[in-house]
Backbone bond lengths (Angstrom), bond angles and torsions (degrees), N, CA, C in turn:
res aa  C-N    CA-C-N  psi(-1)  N-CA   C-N-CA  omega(-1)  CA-C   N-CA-C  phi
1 X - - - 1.448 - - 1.527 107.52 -
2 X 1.689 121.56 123.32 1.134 116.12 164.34 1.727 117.42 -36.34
3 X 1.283 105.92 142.21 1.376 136.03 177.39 1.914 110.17 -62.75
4 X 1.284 106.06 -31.62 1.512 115.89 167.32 1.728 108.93 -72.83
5 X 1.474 102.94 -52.59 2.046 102.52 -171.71 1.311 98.38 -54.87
6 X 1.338 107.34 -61.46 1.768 100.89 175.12 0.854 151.01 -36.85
7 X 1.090 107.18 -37.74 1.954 133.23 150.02 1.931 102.83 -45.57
8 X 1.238 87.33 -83.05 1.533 109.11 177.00 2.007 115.19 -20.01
9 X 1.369 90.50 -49.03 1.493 107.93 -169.29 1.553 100.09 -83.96
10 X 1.506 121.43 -47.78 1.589 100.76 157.93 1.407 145.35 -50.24
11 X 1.497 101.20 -47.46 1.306 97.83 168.80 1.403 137.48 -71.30
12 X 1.550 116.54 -9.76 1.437 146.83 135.70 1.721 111.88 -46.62
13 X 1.086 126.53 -36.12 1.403 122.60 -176.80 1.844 103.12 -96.65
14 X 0.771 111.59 -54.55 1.601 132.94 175.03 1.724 96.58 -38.48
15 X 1.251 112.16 -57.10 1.606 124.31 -169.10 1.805 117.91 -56.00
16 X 2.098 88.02 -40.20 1.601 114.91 -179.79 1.289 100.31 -82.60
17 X 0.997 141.72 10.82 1.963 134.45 -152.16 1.617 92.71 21.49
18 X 0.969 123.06 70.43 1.743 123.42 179.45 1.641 100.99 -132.83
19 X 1.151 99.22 164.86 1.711 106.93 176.52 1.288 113.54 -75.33
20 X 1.845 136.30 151.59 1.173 119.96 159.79 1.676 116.30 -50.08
21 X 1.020 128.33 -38.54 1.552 131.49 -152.06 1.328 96.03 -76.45
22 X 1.275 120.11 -43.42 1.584 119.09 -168.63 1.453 90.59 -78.99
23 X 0.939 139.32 -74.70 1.516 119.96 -174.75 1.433 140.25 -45.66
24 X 1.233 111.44 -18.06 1.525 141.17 164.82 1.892 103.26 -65.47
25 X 1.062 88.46 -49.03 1.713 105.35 -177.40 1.506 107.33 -61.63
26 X 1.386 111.53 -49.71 1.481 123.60 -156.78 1.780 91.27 -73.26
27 X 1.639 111.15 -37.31 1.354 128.56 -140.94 2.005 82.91 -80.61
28 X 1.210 122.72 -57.29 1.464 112.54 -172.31 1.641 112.60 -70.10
29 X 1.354 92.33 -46.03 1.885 92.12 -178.77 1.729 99.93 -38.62
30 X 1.280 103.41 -49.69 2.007 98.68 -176.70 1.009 123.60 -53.95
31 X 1.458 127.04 -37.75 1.470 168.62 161.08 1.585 97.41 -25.26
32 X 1.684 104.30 -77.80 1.681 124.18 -159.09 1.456 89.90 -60.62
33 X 1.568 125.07 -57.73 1.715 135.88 178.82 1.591 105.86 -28.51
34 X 1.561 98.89 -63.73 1.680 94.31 -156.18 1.694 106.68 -68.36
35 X 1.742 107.04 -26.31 1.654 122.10 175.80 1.849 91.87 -59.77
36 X 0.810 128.21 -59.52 1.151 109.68 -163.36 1.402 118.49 -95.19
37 X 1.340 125.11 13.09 1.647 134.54 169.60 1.799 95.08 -130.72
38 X 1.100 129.19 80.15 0.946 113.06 161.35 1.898 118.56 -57.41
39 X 1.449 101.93 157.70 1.745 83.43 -170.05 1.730 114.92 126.90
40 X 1.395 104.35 -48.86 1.073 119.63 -139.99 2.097 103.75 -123.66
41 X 1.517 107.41 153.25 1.609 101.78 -168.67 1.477 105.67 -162.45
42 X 1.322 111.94 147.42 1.104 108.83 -149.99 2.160 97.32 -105.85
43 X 1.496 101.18 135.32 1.603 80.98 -177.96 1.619 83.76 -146.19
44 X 1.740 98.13 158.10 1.477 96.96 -176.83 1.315 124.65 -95.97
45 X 0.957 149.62 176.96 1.694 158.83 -155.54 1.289 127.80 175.27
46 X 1.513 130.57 163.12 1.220 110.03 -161.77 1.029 117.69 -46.97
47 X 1.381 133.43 -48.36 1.499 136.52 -160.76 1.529 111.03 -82.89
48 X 1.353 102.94 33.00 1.940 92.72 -172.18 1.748 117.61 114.42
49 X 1.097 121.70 -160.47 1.040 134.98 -164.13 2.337 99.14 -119.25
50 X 1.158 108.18 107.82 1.121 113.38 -171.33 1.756 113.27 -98.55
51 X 1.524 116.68 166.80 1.505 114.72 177.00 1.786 86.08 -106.37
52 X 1.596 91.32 149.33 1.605 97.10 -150.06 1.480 95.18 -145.46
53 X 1.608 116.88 141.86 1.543 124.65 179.72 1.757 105.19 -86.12
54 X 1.312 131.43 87.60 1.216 121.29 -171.89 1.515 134.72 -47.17
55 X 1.424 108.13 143.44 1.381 106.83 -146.80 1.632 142.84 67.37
56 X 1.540 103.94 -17.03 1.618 106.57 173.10 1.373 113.92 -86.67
57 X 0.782 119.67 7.93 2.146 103.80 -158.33 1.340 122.74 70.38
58 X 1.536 108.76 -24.14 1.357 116.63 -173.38 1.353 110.71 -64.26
59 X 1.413 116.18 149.61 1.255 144.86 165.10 1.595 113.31 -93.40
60 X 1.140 104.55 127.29 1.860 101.88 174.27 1.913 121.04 -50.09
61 X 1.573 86.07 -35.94 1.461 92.53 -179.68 1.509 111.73 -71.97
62 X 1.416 138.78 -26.16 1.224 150.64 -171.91 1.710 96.28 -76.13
63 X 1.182 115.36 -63.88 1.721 104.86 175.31 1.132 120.22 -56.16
64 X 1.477 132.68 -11.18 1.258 125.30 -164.29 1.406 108.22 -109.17
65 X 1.560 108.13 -17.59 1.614 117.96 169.98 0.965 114.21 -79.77
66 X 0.852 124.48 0.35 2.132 145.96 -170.64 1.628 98.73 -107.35
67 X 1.319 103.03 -71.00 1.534 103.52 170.39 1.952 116.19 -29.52
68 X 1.420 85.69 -82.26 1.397 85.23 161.72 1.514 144.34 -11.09
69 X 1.673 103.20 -73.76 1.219 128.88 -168.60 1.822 97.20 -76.07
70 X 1.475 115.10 6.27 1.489 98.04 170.58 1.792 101.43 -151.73
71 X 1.626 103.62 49.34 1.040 135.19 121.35 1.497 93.86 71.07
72 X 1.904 111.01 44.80 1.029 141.67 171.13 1.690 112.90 54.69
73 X 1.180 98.88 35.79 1.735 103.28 -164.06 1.968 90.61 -91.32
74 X 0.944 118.66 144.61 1.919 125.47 -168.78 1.745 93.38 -110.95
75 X 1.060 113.16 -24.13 1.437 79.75 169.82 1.592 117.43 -100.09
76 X 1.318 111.50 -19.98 1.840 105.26 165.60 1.179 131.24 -73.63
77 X 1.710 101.84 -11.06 2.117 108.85 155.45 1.261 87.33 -91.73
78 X 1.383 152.30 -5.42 1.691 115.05 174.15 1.786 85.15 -89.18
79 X 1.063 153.68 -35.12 1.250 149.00 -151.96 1.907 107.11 -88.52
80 X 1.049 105.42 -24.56 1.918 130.48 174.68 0.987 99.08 -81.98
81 X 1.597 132.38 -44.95 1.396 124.88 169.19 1.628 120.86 -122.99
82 X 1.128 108.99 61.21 1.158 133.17 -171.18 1.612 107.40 -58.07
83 X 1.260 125.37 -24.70 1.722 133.57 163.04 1.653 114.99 -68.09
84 X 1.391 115.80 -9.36 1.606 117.05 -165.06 1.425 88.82 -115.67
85 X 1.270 111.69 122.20 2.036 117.76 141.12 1.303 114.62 -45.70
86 X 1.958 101.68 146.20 1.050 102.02 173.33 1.532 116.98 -49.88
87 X 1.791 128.63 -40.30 1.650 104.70 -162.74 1.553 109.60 -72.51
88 X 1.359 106.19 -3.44 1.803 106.96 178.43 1.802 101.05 -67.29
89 X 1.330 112.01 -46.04 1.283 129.86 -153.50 1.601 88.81 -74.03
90 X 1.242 106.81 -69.09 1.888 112.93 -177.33 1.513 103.01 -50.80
91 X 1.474 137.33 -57.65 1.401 118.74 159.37 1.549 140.06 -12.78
92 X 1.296 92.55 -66.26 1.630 100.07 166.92 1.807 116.88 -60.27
93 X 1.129 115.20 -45.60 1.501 141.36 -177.19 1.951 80.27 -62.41
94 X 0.789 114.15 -59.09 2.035 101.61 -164.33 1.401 93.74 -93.65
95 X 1.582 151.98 -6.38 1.354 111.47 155.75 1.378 96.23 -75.70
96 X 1.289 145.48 -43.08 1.485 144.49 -146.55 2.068 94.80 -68.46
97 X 1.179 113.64 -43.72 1.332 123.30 172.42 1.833 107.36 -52.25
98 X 1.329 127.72 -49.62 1.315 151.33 -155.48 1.874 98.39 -90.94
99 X 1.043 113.17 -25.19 1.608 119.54 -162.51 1.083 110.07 -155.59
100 X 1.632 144.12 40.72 1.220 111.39 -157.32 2.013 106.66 -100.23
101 X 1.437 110.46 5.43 1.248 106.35 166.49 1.413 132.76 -73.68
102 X 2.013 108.33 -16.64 1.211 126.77 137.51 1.548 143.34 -43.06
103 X 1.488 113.74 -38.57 1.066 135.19 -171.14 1.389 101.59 -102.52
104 X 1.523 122.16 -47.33 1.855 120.39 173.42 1.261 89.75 -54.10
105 X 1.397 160.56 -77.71 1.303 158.94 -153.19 1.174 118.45 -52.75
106 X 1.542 101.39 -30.94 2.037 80.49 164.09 1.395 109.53 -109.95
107 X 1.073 141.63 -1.08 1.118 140.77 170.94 1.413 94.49 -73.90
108 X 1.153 147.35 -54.76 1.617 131.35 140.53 1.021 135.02 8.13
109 X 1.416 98.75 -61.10 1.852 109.17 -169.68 1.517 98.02 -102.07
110 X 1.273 119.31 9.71 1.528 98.42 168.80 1.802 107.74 -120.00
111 X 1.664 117.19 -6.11 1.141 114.71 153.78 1.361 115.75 -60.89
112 X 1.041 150.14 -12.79 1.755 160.56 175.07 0.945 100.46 -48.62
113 X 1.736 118.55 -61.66 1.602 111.73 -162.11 1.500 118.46 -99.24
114 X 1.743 91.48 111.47 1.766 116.07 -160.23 1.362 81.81 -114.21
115 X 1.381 118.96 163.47 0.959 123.30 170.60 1.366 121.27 -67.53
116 X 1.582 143.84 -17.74 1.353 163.43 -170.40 1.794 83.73 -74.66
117 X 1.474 111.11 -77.09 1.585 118.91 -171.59 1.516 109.50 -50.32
118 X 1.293 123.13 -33.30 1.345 108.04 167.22 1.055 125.47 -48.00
119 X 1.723 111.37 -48.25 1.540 120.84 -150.89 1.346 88.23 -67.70
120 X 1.334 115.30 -55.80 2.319 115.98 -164.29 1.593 92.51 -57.75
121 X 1.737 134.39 -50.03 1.072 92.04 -147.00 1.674 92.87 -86.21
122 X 1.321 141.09 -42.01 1.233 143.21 -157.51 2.067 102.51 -113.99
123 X 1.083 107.32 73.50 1.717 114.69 -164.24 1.926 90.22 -68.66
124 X 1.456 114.81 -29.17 1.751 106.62 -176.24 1.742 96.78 -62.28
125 X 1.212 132.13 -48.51 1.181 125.92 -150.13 1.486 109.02 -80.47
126 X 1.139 98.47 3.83 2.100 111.98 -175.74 1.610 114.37 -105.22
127 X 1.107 116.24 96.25 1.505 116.10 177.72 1.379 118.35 -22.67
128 X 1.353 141.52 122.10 1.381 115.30 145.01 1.351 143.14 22.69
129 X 1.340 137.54 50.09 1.848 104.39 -174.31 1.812 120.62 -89.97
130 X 1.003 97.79 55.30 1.651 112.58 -169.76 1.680 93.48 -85.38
């Protein structure tokens, strides 16, 4: 490994209080993803480090719950996201193809927060319903 990545990857681990190895790890797995989804980029957020439509805000998992929720039809997610090109749209559509036990998993953890689960876990952030 160049003498610069290494550097690079410490001060990247050092920054995370994380190990070099795990970040090295985290750092190619992203690597092999974006090599094999061109399209696609990895940026972090509360919940971690996400697969991401560059430049949108979008989350891979957010287009694909959309996809979904309109019953996998490609032109009513191109019409739902009528600001994204198709290869933005097909991006998400081929990591979700490439990974999608990645992507079912957070679309998982973000069906959780219903308004009911708010109230038990965070009852300050829930108005009154008395």
């Amino acid at each position: 490994m160049p003498e610069e990545v290494a550097r690079a990857i410490g001060e990247i681990a050092d920054a995370s209080l994380r190990d070099f190895s795990s970040v090295a790890n985290e750092m190619l797995s992203e690597a092999v993803k974006m090599w094999r989804c061109p399209g696609i980029i990895f940026a972090e957020g509360t919940s971690g480090r996400r697969a991401r439509i560059p430049g949108t805000g979008l989350d891979v998992w957010e287009v694909i719950a959309t996809h979904k929720s309109l019953a996998q039809d490609f032109e009513r997610l191109r019409h739902a996201y009528h600001w994204l090109s198709d290869l933005q749209l097909r991006a998400a559509l081929g990591y979700y193809a490439a990974y999608p036990e990645e992507v079912e998993g957070q679309i998982a953890r973000n069906e959780v927060w219903t308004r009911e689960w708010l109230a038990k876990q965070y009852p300050t952030l829930t108005p009154d319903q008395r």
